[in-house]
DRENVEXDO-546427 format. One record per residue (C-alpha): residue number from 1; x, y, z. Coordinates in nm, 2 decimals. Layout:
! residues N
NUM:X:Y:Z
...
//
This chain:
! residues 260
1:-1.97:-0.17:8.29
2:-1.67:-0.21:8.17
3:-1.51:-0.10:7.80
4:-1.31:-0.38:7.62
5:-0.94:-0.21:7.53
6:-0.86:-0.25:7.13
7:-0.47:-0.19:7.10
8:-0.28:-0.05:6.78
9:-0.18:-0.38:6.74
10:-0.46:-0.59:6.70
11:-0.61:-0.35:6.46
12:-0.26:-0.43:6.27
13:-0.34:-0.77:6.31
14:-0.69:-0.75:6.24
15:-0.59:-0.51:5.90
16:-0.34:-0.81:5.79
17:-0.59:-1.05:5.83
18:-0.82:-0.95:5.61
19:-0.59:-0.83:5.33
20:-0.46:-1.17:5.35
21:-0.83:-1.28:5.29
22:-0.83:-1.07:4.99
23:-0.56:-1.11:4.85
24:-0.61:-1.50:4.86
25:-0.99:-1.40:4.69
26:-0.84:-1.21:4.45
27:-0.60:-1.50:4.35
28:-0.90:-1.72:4.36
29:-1.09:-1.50:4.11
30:-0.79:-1.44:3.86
31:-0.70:-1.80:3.88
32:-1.09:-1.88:3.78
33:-1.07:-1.60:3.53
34:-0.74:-1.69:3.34
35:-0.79:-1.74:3.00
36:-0.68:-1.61:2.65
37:-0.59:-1.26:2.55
38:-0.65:-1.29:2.18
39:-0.67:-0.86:2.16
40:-0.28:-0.84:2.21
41:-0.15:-1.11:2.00
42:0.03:-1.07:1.73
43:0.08:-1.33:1.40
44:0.45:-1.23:1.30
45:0.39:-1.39:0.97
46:0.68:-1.40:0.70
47:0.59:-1.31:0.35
48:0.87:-1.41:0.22
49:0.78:-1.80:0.30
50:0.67:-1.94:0.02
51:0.58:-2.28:0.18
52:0.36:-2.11:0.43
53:0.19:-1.90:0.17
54:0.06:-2.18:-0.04
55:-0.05:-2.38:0.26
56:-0.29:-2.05:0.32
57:-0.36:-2.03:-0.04
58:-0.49:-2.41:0.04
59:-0.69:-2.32:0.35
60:-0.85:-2.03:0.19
61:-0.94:-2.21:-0.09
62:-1.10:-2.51:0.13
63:-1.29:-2.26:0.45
64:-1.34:-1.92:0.28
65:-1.40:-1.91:-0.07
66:-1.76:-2.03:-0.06
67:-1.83:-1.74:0.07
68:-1.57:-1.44:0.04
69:-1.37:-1.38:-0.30
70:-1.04:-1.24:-0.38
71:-1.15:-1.01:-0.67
72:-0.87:-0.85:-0.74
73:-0.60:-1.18:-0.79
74:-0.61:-1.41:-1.03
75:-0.56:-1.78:-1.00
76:-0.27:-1.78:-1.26
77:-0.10:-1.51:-1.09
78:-0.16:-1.68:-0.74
79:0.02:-1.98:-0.88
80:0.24:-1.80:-1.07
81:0.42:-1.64:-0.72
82:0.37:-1.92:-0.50
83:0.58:-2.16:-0.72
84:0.21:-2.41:-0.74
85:0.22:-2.66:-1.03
86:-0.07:-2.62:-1.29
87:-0.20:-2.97:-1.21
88:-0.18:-2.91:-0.82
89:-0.34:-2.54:-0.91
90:-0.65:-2.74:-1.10
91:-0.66:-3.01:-0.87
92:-0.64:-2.77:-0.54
93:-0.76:-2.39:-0.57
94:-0.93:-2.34:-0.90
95:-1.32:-2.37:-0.84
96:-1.55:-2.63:-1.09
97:-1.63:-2.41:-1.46
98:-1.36:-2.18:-1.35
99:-1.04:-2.08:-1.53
100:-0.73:-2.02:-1.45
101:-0.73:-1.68:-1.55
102:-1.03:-1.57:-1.39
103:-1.08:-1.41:-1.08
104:-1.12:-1.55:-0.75
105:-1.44:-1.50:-0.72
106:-1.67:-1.63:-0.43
107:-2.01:-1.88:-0.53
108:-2.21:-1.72:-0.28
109:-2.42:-1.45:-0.44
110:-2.44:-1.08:-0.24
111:-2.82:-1.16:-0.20
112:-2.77:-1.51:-0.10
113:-2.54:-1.36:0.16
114:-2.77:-1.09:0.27
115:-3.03:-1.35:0.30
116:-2.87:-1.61:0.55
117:-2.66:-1.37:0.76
118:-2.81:-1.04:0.73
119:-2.52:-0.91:0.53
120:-2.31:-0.99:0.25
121:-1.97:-1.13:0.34
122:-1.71:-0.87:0.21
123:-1.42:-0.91:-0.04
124:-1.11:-1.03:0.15
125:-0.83:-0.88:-0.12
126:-0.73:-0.61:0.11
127:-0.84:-0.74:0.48
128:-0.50:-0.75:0.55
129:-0.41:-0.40:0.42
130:-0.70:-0.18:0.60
131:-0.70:-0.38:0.91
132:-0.36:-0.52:0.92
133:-0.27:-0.91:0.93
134:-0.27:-0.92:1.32
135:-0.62:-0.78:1.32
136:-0.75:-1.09:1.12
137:-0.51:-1.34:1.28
138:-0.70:-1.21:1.64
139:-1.03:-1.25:1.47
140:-0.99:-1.56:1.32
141:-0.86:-1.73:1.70
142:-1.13:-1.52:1.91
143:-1.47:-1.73:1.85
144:-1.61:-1.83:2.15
145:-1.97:-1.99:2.22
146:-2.24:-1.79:2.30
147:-2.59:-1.92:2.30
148:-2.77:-1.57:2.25
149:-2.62:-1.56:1.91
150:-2.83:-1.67:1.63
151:-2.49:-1.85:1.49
152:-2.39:-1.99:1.80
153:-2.09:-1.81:1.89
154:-1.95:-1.47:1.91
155:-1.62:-1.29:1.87
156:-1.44:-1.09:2.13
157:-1.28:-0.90:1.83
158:-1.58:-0.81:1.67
159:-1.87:-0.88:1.91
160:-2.22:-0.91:1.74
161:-2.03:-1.09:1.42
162:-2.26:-1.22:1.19
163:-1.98:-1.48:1.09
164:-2.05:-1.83:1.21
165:-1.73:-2.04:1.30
166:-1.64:-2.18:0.97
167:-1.30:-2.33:1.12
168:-1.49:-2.49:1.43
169:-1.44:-2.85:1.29
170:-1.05:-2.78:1.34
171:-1.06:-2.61:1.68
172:-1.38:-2.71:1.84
173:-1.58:-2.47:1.98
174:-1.39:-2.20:2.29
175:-1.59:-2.12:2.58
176:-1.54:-1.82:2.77
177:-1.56:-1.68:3.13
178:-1.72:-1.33:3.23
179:-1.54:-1.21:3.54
180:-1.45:-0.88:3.69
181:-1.07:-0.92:3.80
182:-1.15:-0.61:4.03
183:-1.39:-0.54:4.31
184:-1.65:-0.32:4.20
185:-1.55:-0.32:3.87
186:-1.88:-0.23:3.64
187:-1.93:-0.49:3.36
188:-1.77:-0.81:3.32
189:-1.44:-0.89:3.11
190:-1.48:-1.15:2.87
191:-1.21:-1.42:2.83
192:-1.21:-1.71:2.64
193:-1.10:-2.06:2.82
194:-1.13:-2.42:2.77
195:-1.31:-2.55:2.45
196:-1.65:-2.64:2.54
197:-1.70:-3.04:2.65
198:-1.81:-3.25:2.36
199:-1.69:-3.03:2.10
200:-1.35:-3.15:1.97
201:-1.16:-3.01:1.68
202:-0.89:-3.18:1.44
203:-0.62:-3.01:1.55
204:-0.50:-2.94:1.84
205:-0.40:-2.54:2.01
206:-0.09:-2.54:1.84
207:-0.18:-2.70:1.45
208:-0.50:-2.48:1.50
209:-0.27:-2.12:1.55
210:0.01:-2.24:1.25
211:-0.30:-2.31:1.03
212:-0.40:-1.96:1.07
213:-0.07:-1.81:1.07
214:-0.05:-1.99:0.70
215:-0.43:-1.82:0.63
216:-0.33:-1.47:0.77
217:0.01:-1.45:0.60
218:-0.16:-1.57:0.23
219:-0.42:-1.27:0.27
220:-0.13:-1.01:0.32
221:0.01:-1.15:0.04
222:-0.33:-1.14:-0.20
223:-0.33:-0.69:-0.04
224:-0.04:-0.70:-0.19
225:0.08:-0.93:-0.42
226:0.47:-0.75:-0.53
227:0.51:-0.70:-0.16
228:0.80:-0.93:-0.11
229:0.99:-0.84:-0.41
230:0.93:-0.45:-0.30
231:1.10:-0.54:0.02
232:1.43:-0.69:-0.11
233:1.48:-0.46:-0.33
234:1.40:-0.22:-0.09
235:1.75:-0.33:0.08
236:1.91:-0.28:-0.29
237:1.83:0.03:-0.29
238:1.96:0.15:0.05
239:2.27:0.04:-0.02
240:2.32:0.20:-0.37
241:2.19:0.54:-0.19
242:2.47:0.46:0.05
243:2.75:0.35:-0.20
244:2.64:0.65:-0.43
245:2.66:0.91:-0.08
246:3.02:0.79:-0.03
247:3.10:0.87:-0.42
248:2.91:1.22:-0.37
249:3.11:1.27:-0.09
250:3.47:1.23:-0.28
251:3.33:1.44:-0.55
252:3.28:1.70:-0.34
253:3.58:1.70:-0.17
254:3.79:1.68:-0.48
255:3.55:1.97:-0.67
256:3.67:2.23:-0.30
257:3.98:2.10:-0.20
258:4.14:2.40:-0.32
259:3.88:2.61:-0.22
260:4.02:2.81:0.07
//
């Protein structure tokens, strides 16, 4: 009988082989599994731009206020720092048997709330403040669909959300893949990928992000309305401390120069 001989290298041929076959699986399976990372992102908004914070004084105002308030600004005040006209502020923001000095306030009563989604939607004033703006700019762009949610979808920020997709009619609906990048991983990563077939929003990847950009950098405003004002002075200030060091200095040296 005779013994078949296995040399070093065939088994190095055999070994190449099949990481070749791997690694082309592995390319396979990360190709299949590419999608959005919406956990990283951040919204680099720019409080200071005034255009940008009256278009997400707009949005809020036409997706958001039905159902979360702003109970701590005013509508006057809002249009007072944003530079809105009264007429565009009637016309645009200010709810029906509201007035301008009121609060913003949301129609949606806390036990209306409770009622249709278990829980009533909170008070967005200072979202943007305990959470941080890139916090709400990744929830607001991480709905995907999900059938075994009673709303429909789900959110990789906040999984379980009892938020339904209130801006799906601009960005359609986001599918997602669950996929394990590596072997033997336990669980499944969740990624979200193509907008689901049939369901088309207005706007397309790009108009959807700046639209939520605008939203994101409006709420940090409303945490904090003074907060662009604190800032440049902020820089007046440094440089006073500065010019009034370099006067300190002088004195000092003029008060000890004969001080041997």
């Amino acid at each position: 009988m005779m013994r078949s001989k296995f040399s070093p290298l065939a088994a190095l041929m055999l070994i190449a082989i099949v990481g070749i076959n791997f690694a082309e699986a592995s390319t396979e399976a990360a190709a299949q599994c590419r999608g959005l990372d919406v956990k990283h992102q951040q919204v680099n908004n720019d409080i200071g731009n005034t255009a940008s914070l009256q278009r997400g004084a707009r949005n809020f105002m036409s997706y958001c206020v039905t159902c979360h308030s702003l109970k701590y600004n005013r509508y006057s005040r809002i249009a007072k720092d944003l530079g809105i006209p009264d007429a565009e502020l009637d016309k645009f923001l200010v709810l029906p048997n509201v007035k301008k000095t009121d609060y913003v306030t949301a129609p949606l009563s806390a036990s209306d709330g409770e009622a249709w989604f278990g829980k009533a939607p909170p008070d967005l004033s200072l979202i943007a403040r305990s959470r941080g703006p890139d916090y709400v700019y990744q929830y607001l762009t991480s709905f995907y669909a999900d059938a075994g949610s009673v709303t429909g979808v789900n959110n990789l920020v906040l999984p379980g959300t009892a938020m339904p997709h209130v801006l799906s009619s601009l960005q359609g609906v986001p599918d997602a893949l669950r996929c394990n990048l590596a072997a033997g991983q336990p669980g499944a990563t969740i990624v979200i990928s193509e907008l689901v077939p049939g369901v088309v929003g207005q706007l397309d990847s790009e108009q959807y992000i700046g639209f939520v950009r605008d939203t994101v950098n409006f709420l940090d405003y409303a945490g904090e309305p003074t907060k662009a004002l604190r800032t440049s002075l902020g820089v007046w200030v440094i440089l006073f401390l500065l010019v009034f060091t370099g006067f300190a200095y002088l004195l000092k040296q003029e008060y000890w120069r004969d001080v041997k």
